[in-house]
GURO-986253 format. One line per 10 residues: number of its first residue (from 1); their letters; for each residue x, z, y negated of C-alpha. Coordinates in pm, whole numbers. Each point is the difference from the previous one (the first is absolute). Example, Ala and Ser with C-alpha at 12.3 -4.5 7.8 and 13.67 -1.06 7.14 Angstrom:
BEGIN
1 = AS = 1230:780:450; 137:-66:-344 .
***
This chain:
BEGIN
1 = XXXXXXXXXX = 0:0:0; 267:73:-263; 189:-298:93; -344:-206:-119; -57:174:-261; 347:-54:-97; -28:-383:55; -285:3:-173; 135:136:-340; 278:-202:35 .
11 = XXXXXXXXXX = -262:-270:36; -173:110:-316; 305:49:-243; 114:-345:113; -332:-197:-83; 14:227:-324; 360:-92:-99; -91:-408:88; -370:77:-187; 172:123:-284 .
21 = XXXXXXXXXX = 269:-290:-1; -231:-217:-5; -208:133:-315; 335:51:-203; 72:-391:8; -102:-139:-327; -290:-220:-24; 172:-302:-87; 249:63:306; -260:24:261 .
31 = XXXXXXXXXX = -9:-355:87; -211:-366:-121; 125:162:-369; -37:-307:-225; 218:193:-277; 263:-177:-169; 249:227:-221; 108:-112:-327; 322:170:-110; -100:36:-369 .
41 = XXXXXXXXXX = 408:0:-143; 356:-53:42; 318:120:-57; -1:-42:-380; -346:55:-48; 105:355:-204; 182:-181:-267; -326:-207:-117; -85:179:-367; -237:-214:-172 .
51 = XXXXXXXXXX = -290:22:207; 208:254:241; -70:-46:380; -320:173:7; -181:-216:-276; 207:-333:157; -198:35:372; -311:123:-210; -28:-363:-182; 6:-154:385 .
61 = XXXXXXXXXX = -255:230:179; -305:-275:3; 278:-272:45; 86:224:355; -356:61:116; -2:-403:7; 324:0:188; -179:180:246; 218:332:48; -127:308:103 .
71 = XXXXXXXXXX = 275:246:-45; 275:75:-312; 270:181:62; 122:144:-295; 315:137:-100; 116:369:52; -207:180:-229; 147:253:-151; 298:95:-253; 329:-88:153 .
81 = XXXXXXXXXX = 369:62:-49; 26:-384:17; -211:-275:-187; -146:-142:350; -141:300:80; 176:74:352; 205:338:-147; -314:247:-49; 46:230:-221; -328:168:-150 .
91 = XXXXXXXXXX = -237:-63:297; -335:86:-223; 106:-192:-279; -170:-363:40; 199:-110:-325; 282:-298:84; 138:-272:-110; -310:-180:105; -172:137:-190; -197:305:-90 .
101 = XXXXXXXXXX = -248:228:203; -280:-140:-195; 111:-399:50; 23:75:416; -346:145:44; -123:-263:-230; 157:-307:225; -98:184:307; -353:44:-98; 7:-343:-140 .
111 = XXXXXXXXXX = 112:-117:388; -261:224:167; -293:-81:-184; 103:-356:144; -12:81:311; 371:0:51; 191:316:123; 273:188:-122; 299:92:185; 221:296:-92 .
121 = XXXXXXXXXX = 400:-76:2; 92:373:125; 379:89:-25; 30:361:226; 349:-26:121; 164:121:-261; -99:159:-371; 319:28:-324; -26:284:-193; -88:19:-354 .
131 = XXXXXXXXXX = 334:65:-173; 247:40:246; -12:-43:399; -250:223:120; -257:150:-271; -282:-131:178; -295:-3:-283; -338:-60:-16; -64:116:254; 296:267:39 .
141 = XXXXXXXXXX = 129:-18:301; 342:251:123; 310:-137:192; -156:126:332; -198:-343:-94; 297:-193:78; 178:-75:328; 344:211:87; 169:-289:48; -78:-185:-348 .
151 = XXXXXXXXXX = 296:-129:-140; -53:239:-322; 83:285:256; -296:185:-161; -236:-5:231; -108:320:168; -281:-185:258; 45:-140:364; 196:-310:83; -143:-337:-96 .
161 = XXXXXXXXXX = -239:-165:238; 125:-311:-63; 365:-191:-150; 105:159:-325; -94:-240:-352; 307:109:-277; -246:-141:-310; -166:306:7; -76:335:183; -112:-28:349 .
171 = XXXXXXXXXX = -326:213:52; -84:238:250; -317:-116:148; 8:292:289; 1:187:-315; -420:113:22; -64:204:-328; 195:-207:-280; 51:-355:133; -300:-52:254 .
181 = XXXXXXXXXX = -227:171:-218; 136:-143:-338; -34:-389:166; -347:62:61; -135:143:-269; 176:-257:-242; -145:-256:234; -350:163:-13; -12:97:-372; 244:-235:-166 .
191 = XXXXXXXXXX = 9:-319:156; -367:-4:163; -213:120:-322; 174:-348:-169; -201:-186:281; 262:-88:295; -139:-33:327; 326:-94:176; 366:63:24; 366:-193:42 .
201 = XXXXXXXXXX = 224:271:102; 390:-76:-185; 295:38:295; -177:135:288; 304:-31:233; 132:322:-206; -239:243:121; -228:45:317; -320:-244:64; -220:333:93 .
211 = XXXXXXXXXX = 26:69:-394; -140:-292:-109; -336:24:243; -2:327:-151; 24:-88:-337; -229:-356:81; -255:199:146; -21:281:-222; -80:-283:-273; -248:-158:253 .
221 = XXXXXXXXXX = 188:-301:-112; -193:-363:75; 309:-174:32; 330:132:76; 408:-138:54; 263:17:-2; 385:-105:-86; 168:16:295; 303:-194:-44; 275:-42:252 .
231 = XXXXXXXXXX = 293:-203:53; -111:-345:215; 178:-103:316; -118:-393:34; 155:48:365; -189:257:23; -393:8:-149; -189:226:250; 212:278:-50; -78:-42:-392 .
241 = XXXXXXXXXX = -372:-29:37; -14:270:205; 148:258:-234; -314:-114:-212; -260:54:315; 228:323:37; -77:151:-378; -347:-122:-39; -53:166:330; 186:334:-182 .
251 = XXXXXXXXXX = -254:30:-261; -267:28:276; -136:-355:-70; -112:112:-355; 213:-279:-185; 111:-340:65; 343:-171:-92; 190:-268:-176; 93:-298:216; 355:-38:-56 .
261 = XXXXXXXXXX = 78:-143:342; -208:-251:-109; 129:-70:-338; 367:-6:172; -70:-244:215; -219:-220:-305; 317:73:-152; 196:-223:238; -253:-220:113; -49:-124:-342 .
271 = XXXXXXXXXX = 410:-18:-100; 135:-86:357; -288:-247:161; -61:322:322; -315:-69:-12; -11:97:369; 100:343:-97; -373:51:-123; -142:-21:380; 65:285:292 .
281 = XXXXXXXXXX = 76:-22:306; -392:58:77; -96:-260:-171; -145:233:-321; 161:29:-353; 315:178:-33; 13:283:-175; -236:318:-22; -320:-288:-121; 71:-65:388 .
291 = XXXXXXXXXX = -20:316:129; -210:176:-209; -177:-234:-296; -223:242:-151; 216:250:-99; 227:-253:-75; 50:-114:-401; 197:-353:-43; 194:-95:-301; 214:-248:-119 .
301 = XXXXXXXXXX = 164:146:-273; -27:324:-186; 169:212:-333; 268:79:254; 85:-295:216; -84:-279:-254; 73:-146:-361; -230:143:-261; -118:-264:-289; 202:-308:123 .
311 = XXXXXXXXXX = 251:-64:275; 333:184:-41; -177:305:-177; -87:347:93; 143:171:286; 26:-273:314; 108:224:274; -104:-242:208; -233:-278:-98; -166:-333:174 .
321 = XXXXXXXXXX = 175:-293:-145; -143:-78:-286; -76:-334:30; -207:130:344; -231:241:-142; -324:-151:50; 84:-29:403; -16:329:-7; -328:44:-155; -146:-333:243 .
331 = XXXXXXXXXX = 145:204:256; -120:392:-42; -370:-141:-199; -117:-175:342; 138:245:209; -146:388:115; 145:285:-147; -37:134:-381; 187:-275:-188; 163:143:-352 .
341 = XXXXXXXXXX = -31:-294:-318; 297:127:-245; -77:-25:-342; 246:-221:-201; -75:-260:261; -313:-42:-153; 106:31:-339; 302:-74:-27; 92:-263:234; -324:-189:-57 .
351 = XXXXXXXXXX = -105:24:339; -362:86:-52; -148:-301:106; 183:-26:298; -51:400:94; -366:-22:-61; -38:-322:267; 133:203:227; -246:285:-81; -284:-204:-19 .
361 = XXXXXXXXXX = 81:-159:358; 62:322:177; -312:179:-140; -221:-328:85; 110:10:359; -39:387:5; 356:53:117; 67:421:-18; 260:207:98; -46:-10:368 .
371 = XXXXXXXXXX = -66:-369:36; 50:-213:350; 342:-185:-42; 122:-300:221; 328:-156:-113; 35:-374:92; 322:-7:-127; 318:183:-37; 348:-195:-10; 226:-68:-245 .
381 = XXXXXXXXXX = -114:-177:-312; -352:71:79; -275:275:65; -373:-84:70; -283:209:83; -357:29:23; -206:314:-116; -347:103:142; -204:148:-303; -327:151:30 .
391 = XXXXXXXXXX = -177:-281:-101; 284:-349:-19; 333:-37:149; 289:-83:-217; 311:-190:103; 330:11:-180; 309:-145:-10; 331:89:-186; 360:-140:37; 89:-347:-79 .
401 = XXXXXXXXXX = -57:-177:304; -339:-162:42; -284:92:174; -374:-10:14; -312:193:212; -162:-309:77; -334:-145:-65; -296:224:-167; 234:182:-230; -59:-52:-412 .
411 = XXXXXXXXXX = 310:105:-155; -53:305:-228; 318:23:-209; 373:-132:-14; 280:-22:-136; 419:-24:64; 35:23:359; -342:210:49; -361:-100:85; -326:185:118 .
421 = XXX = -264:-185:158; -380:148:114; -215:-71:281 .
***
């Protein structure tokens, strides 16, 4: 008898534990999610004065709804050590070089009263101090806030949960009263109240994936994800993509993640002709859009990897050839996942038109984030597949080599060595 009762408890707390998996995953990250994430600035978007940032996406909000995004991810909110934003500093303080508290609830609003939701940029590694290392302000927060192995050798907390960052102070997220506490309320009172209803978490390889769940369900965040950005071994993808199944499966299924396998192997697709690379050895999409495409957000560029305002600018860690960029987009707008449109693409580069074909096309065929793939092609110089929407299939091709789905297909959109047809 105590051996069932004992099975069935276990029984119990493991269909809680799945049951309450299950209910932490955001809403747009449960699957057939028709989202599509705009990131809403770049790397020099805090230098704009006259409008600033705020009042620059503000004069494009009914220009986006058009577009047909669903999601802006703004950038980090608060006041900041450094003009971008990604050195916090005074976490309730909503004033930036973006503009001011006022000017972000007013372009938020502006985006939600359009139907489009607003996404969070949330930087929890690490915090600077006020004047000098560690005079953590607004809210206060001691030195047993930082990790005991932070470079500052102030820190009176445990050891880091994750590799050290040396831009700022490393936080001590097993730390429950100052740091665990202190994220959530400035998530619940601060960033919520200004009408965010998701989250981007900054660096999440620095500290564990359990404390983002935590902190993504404690906002009952709608969409969640996160940066997780490692170094790419093109001999060896699976291993990559699984550190990505790996963490989203750390934060209890309660937030999704950045594609970056993906974007690597874009990345060399696109400069080197590997098309192949894009197709596993199953037959599915490589990367985590083939393993797991609803928690799965695709990019081609962003205020990290990419130019800025023109080719050549910004930071361009690691960009898609510049000349390439709208493969990318023909290539992550017809297939599943969360696909990511960067800004300065569409108003800088002057690729508007050719962004919102590809918008238009996927939405018309009802392709979401956990659409049916079959890849007719995959070789070098060319990649072709066709996409089973709810309603149309799509077929696409990229690479320069030709290639066609046959008869019964009207060609949707085009351009240098792209296409999208629908059936």
């Amino acid at each position: 008898m105590r051996n069932k009762t004992m099975l069935a408890t276990m029984l119990a707390s493991a269909f809680l534990a799945t049951s309450y998996a299950y209910a932490a995953t955001p809403p747009a990250q449960s699957g057939n999610s028709q989202a599509i994430l705009l990131q809403g600035f770049h790397w020099k978007s805090s230098s704009y004065a006259s409008p600033n940032w705020y009042n620059t996406v503000l004069n494009n909000v009914a220009d986006l709804k058009a577009l047909g995004v669903t999601h802006v991810w703004f950038p980090p909110p608060s006041d900041s050590a450094a003009s971008e934003g990604y050195l916090p500093r005074q976490l309730n303080s909503l004033n930036s070089r973006y503009g001011s508290s006022a000017e972000l609830t007013n372009v938020v609003r502006a985006f939600t009263n359009n139907g489009i939701k607003a996404i969070a940029d949330v930087v929890v590694n690490h915090r600077v101090g006020t004047t000098g290392w560690s005079d953590f302000t607004n809210p206060n927060w001691t030195t047993h806030s930082i990790v005991n192995n932070d470079e500052c050798n102030c820190g009176l907390g445990n050891a880091d949960t994750g590799p050290g960052f040396n831009g700022g102070r490393d936080l001590d997220h097993k730390n429950v009263g100052e740091v665990q506490n202190g994220v959530i309320n400035w998530l619940n009172y601060t960033i919520k109240p200004v009408g965010f209803s998701g989250l981007r978490f900054d660096y999440v390889k620095g500290f564990g994936a359990s404390y983002v769940g935590q902190y993504a369900n404690a906002f009952n965040a709608e969409f969640c994800v996160g940066e997780l950005w490692n170094d790419l071994n093109l001999n060896n993808i699976d291993a990559h993509r699984q550190g990505i199944m790996d963490w989203i499966n750390g934060t209890g299924n309660s937030c999704g993640a950045f594609d970056f396998t993906t974007k690597g192997l874009l990345n060399d697709a696109l400069a080197n002709g590997n098309y192949w690379r894009l197709k596993d050895s199953s037959g599915k999409p490589q990367g985590a859009v083939g393993w797991w495409p609803a928690m799965a957000v695709t990019f081609v560029d962003n205020h990290d990897t990419g130019p800025a305002e023109s080719c050549g600018t910004g930071q361009n860690h690691w960009p898609v050839p510049c000349g390439a960029v709208m493969q990318g987009y023909a290539y992550i707008l017809s297939h599943p996942g969360i696909p990511t449109v960067f800004y300065p693409h569409i108003y800088n580069w002057n690729l508007k038109t050719e962004i919102a074909a590809l918008i238009k096309a996927r939405k018309a065929a009802g392709v979401h984030s956990t659409s049916p793939v079959a890849i007719q092609q995959a070789t070098q110089g060319l990649y072709a597949a066709i996409i089973t929407g709810s309603t149309r299939q799509l077929a696409m091709k990229i690479g320069p080599n030709s290639w066609s789905p046959g008869a019964g297909w009207t060609l949707q959109t085009s351009g240098n060595n792209y296409a999208v047809w629908m059936k």
